[in-house]
C-alpha positions in Angstrom: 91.5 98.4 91.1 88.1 100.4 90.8 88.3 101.4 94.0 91.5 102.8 94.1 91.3 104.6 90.8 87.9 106.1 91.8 89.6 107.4 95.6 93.2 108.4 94.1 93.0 109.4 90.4 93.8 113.1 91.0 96.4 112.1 92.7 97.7 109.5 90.0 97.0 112.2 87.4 99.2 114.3 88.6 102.1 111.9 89.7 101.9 111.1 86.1 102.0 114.5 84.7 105.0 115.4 87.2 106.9 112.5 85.7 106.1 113.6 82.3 107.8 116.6 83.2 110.8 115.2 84.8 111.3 112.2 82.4 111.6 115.4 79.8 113.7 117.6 81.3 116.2 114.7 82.0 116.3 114.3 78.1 116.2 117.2 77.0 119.2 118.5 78.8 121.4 115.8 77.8 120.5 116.8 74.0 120.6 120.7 74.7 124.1 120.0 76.3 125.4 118.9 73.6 124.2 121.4 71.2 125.4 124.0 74.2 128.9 122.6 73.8 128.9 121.1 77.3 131.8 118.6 77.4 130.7 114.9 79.1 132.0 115.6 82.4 130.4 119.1 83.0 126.9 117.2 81.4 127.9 114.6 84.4 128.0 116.6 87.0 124.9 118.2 86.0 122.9 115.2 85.7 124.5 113.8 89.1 122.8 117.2 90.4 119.9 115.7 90.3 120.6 112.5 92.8 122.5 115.1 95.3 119.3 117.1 95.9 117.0 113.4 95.9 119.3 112.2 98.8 119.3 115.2 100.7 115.5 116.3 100.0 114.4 112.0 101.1 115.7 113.3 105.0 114.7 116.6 104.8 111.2 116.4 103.4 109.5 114.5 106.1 110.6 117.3 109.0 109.5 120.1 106.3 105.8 118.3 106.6 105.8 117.8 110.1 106.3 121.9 110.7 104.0 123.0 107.6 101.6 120.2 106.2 101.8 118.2 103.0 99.5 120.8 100.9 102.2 123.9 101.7 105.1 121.9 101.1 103.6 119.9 97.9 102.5 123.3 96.3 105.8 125.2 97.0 108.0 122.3 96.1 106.4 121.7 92.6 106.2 125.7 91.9 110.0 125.7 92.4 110.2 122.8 90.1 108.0 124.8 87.4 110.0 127.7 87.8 113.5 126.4 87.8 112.5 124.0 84.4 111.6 127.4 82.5 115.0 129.2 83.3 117.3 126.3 82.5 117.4 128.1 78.5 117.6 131.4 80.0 121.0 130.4 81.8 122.5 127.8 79.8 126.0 127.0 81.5 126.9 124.1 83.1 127.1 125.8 87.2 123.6 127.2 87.0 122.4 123.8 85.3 123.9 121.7 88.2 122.2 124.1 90.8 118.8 123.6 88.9 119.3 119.9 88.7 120.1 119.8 92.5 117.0 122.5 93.8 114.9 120.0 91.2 116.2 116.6 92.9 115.0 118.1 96.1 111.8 119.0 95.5 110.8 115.7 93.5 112.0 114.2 96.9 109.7 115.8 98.7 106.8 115.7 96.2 107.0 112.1 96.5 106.7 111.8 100.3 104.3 114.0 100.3 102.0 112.2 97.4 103.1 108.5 98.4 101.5 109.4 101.9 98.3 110.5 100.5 97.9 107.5 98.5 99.2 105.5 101.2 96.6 107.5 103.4 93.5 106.8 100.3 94.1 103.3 100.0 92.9 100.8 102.6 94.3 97.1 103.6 92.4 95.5 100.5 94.0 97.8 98.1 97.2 98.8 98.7 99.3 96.9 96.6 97.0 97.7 93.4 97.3 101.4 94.6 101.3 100.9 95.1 100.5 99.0 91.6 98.9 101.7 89.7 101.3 104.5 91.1 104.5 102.8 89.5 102.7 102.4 86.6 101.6 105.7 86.1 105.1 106.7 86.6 106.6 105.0 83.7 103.3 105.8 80.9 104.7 109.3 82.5 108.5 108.6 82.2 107.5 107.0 78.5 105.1 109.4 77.3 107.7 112.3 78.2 109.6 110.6 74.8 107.2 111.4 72.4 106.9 115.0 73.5 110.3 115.7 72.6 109.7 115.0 69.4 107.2 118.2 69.0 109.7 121.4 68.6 113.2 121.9 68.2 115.5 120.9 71.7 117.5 123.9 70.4 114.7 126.8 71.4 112.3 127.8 74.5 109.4 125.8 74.1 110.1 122.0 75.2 111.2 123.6 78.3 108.3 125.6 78.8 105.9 122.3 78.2 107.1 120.5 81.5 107.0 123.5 83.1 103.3 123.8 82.1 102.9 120.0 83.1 104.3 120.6 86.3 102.2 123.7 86.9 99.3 121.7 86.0 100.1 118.8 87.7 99.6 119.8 91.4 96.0 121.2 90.9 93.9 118.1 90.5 95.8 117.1 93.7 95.5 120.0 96.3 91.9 120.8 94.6 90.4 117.0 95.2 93.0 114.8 97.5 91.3 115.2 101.0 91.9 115.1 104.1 95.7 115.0 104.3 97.2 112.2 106.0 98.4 112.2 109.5 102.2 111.8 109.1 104.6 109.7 110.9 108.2 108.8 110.6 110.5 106.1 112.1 114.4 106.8 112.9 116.1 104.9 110.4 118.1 102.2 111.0 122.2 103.1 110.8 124.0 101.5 107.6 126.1 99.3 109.9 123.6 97.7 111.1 122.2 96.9 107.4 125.0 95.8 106.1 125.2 93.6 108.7 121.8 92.0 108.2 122.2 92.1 104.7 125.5 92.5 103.0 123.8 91.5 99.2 121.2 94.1 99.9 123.6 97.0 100.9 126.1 96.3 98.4 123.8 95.3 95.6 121.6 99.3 96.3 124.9 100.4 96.1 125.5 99.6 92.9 122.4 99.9 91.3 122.3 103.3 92.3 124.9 104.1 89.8 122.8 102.1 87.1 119.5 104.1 87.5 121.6 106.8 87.5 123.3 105.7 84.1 120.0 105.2 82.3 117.9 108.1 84.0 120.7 110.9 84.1 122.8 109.7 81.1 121.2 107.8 78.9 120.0 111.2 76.8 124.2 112.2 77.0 125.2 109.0 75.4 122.2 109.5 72.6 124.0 113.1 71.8 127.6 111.8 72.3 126.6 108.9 70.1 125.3 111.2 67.1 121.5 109.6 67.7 119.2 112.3 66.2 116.1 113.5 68.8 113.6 111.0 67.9 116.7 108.2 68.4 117.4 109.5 71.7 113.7 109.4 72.6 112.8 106.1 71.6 116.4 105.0 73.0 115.6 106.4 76.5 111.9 105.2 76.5 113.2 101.9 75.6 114.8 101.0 79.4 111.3 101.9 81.3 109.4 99.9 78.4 111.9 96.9 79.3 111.4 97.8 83.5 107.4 97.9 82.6 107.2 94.4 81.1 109.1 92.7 83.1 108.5 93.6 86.8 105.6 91.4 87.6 107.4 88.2 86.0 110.4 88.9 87.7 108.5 88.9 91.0 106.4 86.2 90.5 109.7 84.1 89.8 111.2 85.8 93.2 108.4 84.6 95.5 109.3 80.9 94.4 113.2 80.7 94.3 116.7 81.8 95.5 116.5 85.2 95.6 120.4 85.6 95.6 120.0 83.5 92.6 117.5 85.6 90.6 119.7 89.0 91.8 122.8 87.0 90.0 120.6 86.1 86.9 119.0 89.4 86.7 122.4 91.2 86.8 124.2 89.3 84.6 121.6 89.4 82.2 121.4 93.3 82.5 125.8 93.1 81.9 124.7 91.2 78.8 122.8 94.1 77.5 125.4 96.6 78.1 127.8 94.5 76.4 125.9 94.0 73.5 125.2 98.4 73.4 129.1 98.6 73.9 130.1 96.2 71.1 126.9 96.6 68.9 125.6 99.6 69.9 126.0 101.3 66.0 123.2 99.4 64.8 120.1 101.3 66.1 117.6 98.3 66.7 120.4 96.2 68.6 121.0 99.2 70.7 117.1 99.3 71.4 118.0 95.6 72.4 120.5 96.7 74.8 118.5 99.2 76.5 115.3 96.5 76.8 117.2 94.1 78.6 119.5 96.2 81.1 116.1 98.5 82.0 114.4 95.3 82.3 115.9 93.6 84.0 118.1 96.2 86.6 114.8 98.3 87.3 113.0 95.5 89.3 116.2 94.5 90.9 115.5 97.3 93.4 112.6 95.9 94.8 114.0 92.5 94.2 117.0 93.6 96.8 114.2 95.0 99.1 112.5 91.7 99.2 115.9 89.9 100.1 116.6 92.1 102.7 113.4 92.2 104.4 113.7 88.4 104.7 116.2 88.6 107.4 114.7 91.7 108.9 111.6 91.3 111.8 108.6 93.1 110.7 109.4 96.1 113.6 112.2 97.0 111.6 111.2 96.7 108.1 110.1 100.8 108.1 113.4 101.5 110.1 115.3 100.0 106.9 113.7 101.9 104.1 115.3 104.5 105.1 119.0 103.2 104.7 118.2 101.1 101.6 117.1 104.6 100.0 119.6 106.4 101.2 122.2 103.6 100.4 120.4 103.8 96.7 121.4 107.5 96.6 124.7 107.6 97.2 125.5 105.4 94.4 123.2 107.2 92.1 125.1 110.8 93.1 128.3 109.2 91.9 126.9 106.7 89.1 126.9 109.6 86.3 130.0 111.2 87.3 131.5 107.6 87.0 130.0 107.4 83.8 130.9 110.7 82.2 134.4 110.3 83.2 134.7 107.2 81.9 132.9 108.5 78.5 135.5 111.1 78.5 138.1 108.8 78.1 136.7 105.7 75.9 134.1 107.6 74.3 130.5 107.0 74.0 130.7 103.1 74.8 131.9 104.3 78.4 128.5 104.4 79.4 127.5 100.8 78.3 130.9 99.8 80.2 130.2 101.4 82.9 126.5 99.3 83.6 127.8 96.5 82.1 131.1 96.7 85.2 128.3 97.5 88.5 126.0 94.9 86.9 129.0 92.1 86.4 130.2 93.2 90.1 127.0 92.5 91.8 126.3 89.5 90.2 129.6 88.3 91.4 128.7 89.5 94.7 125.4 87.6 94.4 127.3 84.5 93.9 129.5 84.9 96.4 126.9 85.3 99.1 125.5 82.3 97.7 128.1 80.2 99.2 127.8 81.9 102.6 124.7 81.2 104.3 121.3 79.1 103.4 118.6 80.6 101.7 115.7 81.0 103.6 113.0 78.9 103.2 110.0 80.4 100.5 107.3 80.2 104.1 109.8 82.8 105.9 110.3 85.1 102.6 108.4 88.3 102.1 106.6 88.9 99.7 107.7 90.8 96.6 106.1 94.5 95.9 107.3 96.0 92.8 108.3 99.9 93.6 110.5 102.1 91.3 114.2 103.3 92.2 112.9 106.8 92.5 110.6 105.9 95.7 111.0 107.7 98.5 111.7 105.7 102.1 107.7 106.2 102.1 106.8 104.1 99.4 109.2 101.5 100.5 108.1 101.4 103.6 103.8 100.9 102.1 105.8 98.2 100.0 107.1 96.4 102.7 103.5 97.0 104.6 102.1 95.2 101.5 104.5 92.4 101.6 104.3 91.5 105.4 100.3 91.9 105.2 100.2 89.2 102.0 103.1 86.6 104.0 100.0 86.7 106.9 97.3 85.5 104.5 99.7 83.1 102.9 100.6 81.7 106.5 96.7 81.9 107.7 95.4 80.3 104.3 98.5 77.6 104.7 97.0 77.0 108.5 93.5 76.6 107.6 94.3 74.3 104.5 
């Protein structure tokens, strides 16, 4: 862990500073919104902004690299994020908003390929997964810490956008001034979606449909808080609440995955997450029981995207593990472009508990799923299962891929240590 901190912590600095910056502006626009007078579907279409310019940036950014190097396209990428975080209260209607949202998916996208392969490229064989480790981590102290910043002016003025633009600014000069060399860069053609869904009909349908619920809790969560008539610090603590959950429970969940049904653990993890959301739909007006809510669905739905990784990578050979990543991303990013459309709609016509329906529906649906596909081949057995790598639903296909890298390197030791024993 020493190791990897002491080779990569400019780079995890400013991964964590970046997220800082984007866990903020994803907040404070759902509370600015509403003080704007933006009805629920315009804030919807904003936040789903976001995911259009992530899907489309995760196939563009590695072709952007190849023709001008990770430095050029890190730097300009992350000064357009700066720049389009400070004009968002210069321009406040909805159109400009959803451009800004979309230009700022995209260039996260291609921030991430470009920092996942330089940690990729500064760990080695021994370290990997604590490197993959560490960088999720980082991510959500980043995602959580953004929280508490809200809470230092007033959501109705300039300055909490001009602090992640500052963060942001900062962010990328630890990294271009320390991170060297860059990484020699390589992609694979991913695999098409039939052929996924083929292999793996759980884990096409199940990243479908936790698209939509990362989506719910990283684009609308901060709506719902305003819609609700939470005050700031509610909405804060509210929002941090589902990546505290996802922190806490990710390595248990793993652990458990490596030594059962995965189908089975997808259905229990699912169902348990529809449990939350029932409870914030029917409960959600007492404030600690909606902090209850948000626990268990962010705990519990954030490591199923990894879990559904795992389980798809056990019926795939290990040639075509990178060729999946891809798809699984890109089937992840469909459902998150329409998963807060969904959910403002909805909102629009039930009100605020919309959103708590709306997880609690795509978690019930792919726990039924689970269940179904339980009755329609074997599991395999836990010596041909790959090993589960915790990774966040924001990765790019990069960080999948290392994931999967991590996985297939620990199932060899197993097998060798299982040999010599």
């Amino acid at each position: 862990m020493f190791s990897v901190l002491s080779s990569a912590w400019a780079l995890l600095l400013g991964m964590m500073l970046l997220q800082v910056g984007n866990g903020m502006q994803g907040t404070l626009l759902g509370v600015r919104g509403q003080m704007e007078g933006f009805s629920t579907l315009e804030m919807s279409l904003v936040m789903s902004g976001y995911f259009l310019g992530f899907l489309f940036g995760s196939r563009m950014a590695p072709e952007m690299i190849r023709r001008v190097g990770h430095v050029r396209v890190f730097a300009a990428l992350a000064s357009m994020i700066s720049a389009v975080m400070i004009l968002y209260p210069a321009f406040a209607n909805p159109w400009a908003w959803g451009v800004g949202r979309v230009l700022i998916g995209f260039c996260f996208s291609g921030v991430y390929v470009t920092a996942e392969s330089w940690l990729n490229n500064a760990a080695t064989n021994d370290n990997r997964g604590k490197a993959l480790s560490l960088y999720m981590i980082v991510q959500m102290v980043g995602i959580v810490s953004a929280q508490a910043l809200m809470l230092t002016a007033d959501p109705g003025g300039f300055v909490l956008f001009i602090i992640p633009s500052v963060l942001i600014s900062l962010s990328f000069a630890p990294i271009l001034l320390s991170i060297s060399p860059t990484p020699a860069f390589d992609t694979t053609k991913p695999m098409t979606l039939r052929e996924i869904m083929k292999i793996s009909p759980l884990g096409c349908v199940g990243m479908f449909l936790l698209g939509g619920v990362f989506a719910a809790q990283f684009g609308m969560a901060a709506v719902y808080g305003a819609e609700a008539g939470l005050t700031v610090g509610q909405i804060s603590t509210f929002v941090a609440t589902f990546y505290v959950g996802a922190m806490l429970v990710q390595y248990p969940l793993g652990w458990l995955s490596d030594r059962m049904d995965r189908r089975l653990l997808i259905l229990i993890a699912a169902a348990i997450s529809a449990l939350g959301a029932v409870i914030g739909m029917a409960l959600g007006g007492v404030f600690w029981l909606l902090l209850v809510a948000a626990f268990l669905v962010g705990g519990m739905s954030n490591p199923l995207y990894s879990l559904l990784i795992a389980y798809t990578n056990d019926f795939l050979g290990s040639d075509d593990m990178a060729a999946a990543a891809g798809g699984m991303v890109f089937i992840n990013g469909l459902g998150a472009v329409f998963g807060p459309i969904i959910t403002g709609w909805i909102m629009g016509v039930v009100g605020p508990s919309g959103y708590f329906l709306h997880i609690a529906t795509l978690c019930t649906l792919m726990a039924a799923y689970a269940a179904y596909r339980m009755t329609q081949r074997a599991a395999p057995s836990a010596e041909e299962t790959e090993r589960y790598t915790a990774v966040m639903p924001n990765a790019s296909p990069m960080a999948v891929t290392y994931a999967q890298e991590v996985a297939m390197e620990a199932a060899e030791e197993n097998a060798e240590d299982g040999q010599a024993a």
